[in-house]
TORPA-4810 file (N, C-alpha, C, O; in nm, 3 decimals):
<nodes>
NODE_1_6.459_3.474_9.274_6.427_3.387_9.163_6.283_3.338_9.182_6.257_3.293_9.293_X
NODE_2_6.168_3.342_9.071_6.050_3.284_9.074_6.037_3.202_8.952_6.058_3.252_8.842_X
NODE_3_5.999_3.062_8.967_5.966_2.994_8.891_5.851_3.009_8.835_5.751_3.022_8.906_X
NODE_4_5.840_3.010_8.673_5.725_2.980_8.643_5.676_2.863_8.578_5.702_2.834_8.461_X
NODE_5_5.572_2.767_8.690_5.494_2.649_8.699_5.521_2.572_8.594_5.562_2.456_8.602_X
NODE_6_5.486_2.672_8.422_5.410_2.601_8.366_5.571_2.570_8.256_5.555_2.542_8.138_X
NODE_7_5.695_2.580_8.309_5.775_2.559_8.225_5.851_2.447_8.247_5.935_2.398_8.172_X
NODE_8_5.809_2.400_8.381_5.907_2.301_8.498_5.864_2.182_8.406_5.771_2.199_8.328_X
NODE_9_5.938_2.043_8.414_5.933_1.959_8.392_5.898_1.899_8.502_5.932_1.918_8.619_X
NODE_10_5.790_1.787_8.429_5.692_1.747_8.556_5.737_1.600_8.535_5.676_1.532_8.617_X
NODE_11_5.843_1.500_8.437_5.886_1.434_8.468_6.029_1.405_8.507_6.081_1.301_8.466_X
NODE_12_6.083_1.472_8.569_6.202_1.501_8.627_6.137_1.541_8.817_6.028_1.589_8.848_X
NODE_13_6.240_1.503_8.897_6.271_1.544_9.034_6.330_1.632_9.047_6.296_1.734_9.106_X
NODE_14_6.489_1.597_8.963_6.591_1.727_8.972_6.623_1.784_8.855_6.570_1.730_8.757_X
NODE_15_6.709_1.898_8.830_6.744_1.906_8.725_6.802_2.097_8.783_6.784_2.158_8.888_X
NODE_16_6.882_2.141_8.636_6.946_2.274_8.664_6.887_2.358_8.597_6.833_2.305_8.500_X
NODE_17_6.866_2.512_8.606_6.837_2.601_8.515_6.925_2.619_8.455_7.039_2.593_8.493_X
NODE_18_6.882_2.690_8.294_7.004_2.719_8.209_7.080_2.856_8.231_7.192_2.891_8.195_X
NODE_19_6.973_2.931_8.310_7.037_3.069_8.407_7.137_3.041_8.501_7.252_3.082_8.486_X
NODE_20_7.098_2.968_8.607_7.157_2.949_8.706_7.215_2.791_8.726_7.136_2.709_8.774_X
NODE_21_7.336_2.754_8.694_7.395_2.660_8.662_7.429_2.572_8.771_7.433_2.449_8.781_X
NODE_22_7.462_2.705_8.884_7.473_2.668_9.000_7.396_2.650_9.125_7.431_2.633_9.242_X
NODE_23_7.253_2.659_9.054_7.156_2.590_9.110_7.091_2.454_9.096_7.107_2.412_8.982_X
NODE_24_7.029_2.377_9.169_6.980_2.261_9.130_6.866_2.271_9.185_6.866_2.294_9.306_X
NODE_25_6.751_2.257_9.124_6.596_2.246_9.148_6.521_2.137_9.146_6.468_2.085_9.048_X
NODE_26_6.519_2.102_9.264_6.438_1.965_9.285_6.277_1.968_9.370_6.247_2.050_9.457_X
NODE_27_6.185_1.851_9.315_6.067_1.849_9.368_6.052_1.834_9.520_6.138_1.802_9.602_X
NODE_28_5.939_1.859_9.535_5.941_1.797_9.715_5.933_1.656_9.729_5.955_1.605_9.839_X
NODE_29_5.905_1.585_9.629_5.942_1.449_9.662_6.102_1.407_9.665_6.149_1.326_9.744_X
NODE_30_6.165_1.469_9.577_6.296_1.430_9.593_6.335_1.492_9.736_6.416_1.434_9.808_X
NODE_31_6.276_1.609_9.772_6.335_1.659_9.974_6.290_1.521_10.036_6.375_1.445_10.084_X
NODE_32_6.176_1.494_10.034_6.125_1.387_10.063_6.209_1.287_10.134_6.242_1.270_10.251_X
NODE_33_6.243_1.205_9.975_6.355_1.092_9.993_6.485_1.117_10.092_6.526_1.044_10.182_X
NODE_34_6.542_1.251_10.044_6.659_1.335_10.093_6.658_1.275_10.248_6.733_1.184_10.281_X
NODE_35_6.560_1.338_10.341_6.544_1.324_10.428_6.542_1.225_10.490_6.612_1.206_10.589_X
NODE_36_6.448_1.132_10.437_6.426_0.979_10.484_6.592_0.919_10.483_6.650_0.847_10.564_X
NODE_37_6.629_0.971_10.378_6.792_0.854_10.398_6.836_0.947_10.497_6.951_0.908_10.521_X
NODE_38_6.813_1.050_10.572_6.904_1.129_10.648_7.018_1.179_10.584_7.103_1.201_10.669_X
NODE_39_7.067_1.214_10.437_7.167_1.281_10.391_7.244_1.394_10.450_7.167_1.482_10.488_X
NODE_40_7.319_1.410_10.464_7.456_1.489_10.538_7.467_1.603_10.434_7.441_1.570_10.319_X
NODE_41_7.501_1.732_10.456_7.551_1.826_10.341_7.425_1.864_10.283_7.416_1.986_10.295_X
NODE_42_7.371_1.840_10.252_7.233_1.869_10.171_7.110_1.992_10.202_7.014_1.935_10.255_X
NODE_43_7.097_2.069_10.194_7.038_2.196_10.215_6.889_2.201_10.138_6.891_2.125_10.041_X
NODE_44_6.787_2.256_10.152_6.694_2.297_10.089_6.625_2.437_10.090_6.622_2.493_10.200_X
NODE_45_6.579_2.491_10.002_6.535_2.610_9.993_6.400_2.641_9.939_6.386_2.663_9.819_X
NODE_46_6.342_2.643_9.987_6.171_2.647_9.879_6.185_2.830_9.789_6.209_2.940_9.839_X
NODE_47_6.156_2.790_9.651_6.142_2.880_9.533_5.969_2.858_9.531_5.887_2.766_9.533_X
NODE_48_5.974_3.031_9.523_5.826_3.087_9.476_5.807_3.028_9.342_5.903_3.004_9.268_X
NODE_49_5.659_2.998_9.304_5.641_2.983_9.171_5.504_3.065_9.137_5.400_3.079_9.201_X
NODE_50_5.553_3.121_8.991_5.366_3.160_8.947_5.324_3.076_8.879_5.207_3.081_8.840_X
</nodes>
């Protein structure tokens, strides 16, 4: 899967594609936060973008 940049919503953190339902695509600020609270379960994956 490659994102392209210029379609992302730049006021949103998270949110789903309408492809992939069962994905959830979030900014690096939201990993960010993720982390700082130390969340349990929570996985991240970095997506290419053009």
């Amino acid at each position: 899967m490659v994102l392209d940049a210029s379609t992302l919503p730049s006021h949103l953190d998270l949110f789903r594609l309408e492809d992939f339902s069962t994905t959830i695509v979030c900014t690096e600020r939201f990993v960010q936060a993720c982390r700082r609270l130390n969340l349990d379960g929570v996985s991240f994956h970095p997506l290419p973008m053009k």
